[in-house]
C-alpha positions, 0 to 999 in steps of 0.5 A: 500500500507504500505505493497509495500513500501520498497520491493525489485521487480525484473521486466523482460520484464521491457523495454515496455507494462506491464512490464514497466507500472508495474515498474512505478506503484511499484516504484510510490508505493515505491518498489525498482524496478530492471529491466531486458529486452535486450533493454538498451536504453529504460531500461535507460531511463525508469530508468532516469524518474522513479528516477527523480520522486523520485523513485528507480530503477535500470536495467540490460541486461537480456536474459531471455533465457540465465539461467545465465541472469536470475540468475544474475538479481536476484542477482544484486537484492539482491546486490543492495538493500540487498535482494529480495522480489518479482520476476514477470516473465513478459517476453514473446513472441508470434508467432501465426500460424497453428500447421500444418504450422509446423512453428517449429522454431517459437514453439521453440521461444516460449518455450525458452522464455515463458516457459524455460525463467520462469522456468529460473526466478522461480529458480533464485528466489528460490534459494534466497528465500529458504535462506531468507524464503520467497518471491513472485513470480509473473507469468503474464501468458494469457487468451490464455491459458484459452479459446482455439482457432485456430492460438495459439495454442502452445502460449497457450501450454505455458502459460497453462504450466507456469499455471500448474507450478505456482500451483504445486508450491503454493501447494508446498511451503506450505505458504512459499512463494506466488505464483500469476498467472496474466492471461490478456486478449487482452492488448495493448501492442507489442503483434503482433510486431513479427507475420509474417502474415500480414493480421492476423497482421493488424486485432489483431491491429484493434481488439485491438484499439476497446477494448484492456485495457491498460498495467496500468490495468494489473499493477493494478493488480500486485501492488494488488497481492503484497500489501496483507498481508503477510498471503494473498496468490492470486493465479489467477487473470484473466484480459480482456476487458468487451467486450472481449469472 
């Protein structure tokens, strides 16, 4: 864990399920955590207990839709601490529906924040790692994207999109930088929180009080991803309940 302490990880999504668990992880590990989320009351106070733990954290409102969000996150990163070592695009949405319900305004959601928001993340760290040299990105992606079924469709669509990049980058970067894909299966996290279809709604809940693993889980991974030596790349991890298809 030596090759954690001191670094310097930008976190969005940061205010509940695996972004907050992550942030407590890393800074428990002794990174410098920087949090982005739109909920400053859960931001606050997740920063307040991880500082009084003895941890460094700081936060700041970040739309991962707007572009310059993301751009100013990573900066306030490198303005804080004086610079930026790990990027986990973390934020995401989900809405879950029959392509021919043409839900379109929910397609759109998704796409704005899953996808347009880490290419937002992706190039707001770029654009600093290409003057220090080197960086990590971490995009925590979904086994949605893995095994396809109905209802997800275009959830899916997205992260199998954030997976094709992330690997077009790591061949890009030729060892510049590393580039991680975090792939969780069913987590208990706010996942349905947004769904509009109450039966479908009630029946995720009960299917992840059955089996779903905890965000700790899916954090453990991300602290592993890290902690590599710096010539130690990991591209895909793919996380799920032993239970789960």
């Amino acid at each position: 864990m030596e090759n954690i302490k001191g670094k310097v990880v930008v976190i969005t999504g940061a205010s509940s399920g695996i972004g907050e668990a992550t942030a407590r992880l890393l800074a428990a590990h002794g990174a410098k955590v920087v949090l982005g989320a739109r909920r400053a009351g859960r931001l606050d106070a997740l920063v307040d207990q991880i500082t009084k733990s003895g941890g460094e954290a700081v936060y700041q409102i970040t739309d991962i839709k707007q572009r310059n969000d993301l751009t100013k996150l990573a900066n306030f990163a490198c303005a804080t601490f004086g610079r930026l070592d790990v990027f986990i695009n973390n934020a995401g949405i989900s809405h879950l529906s029959r392509i021919d319900e043409m839900q379109v305004e929910d397609w759109e959601e998704m796409i704005d924040v899953n996808l347009k928001g880490t290419l937002y993340g992706i190039a707001a760290a770029l654009s600093i790692f290409k003057v220090q040299g080197s960086g990590h990105i971490i995009n925590i992606i979904s086994t949605s994207g893995i095994k396809i079924v109905p209802l997800q469709g275009v959830y899916a669509g997205t992260k199998n999109a954030v997976r094709t990049i992330s690997e077009a980058l790591r061949q890009e970067s030729a060892g510049k930088y590393r580039i991680t894909g975090i792939s969780p299966g069913m987590v208990r996290t706010e996942f349905v929180d947004n769904l509009k279809n109450l039966e479908m709604k009630d029946s995720i809940i009960r299917k992840m009080e059955q089996m779903a693993i905890s965000p700790d889980d899916i954090a453990g991974a991300v602290v592993y991803a890290i902690s590599q030596p710096n010539n130690v790349d990991v591209g895909d991890i793919v996380i799920r309940p032993t239970v789960q298809d």
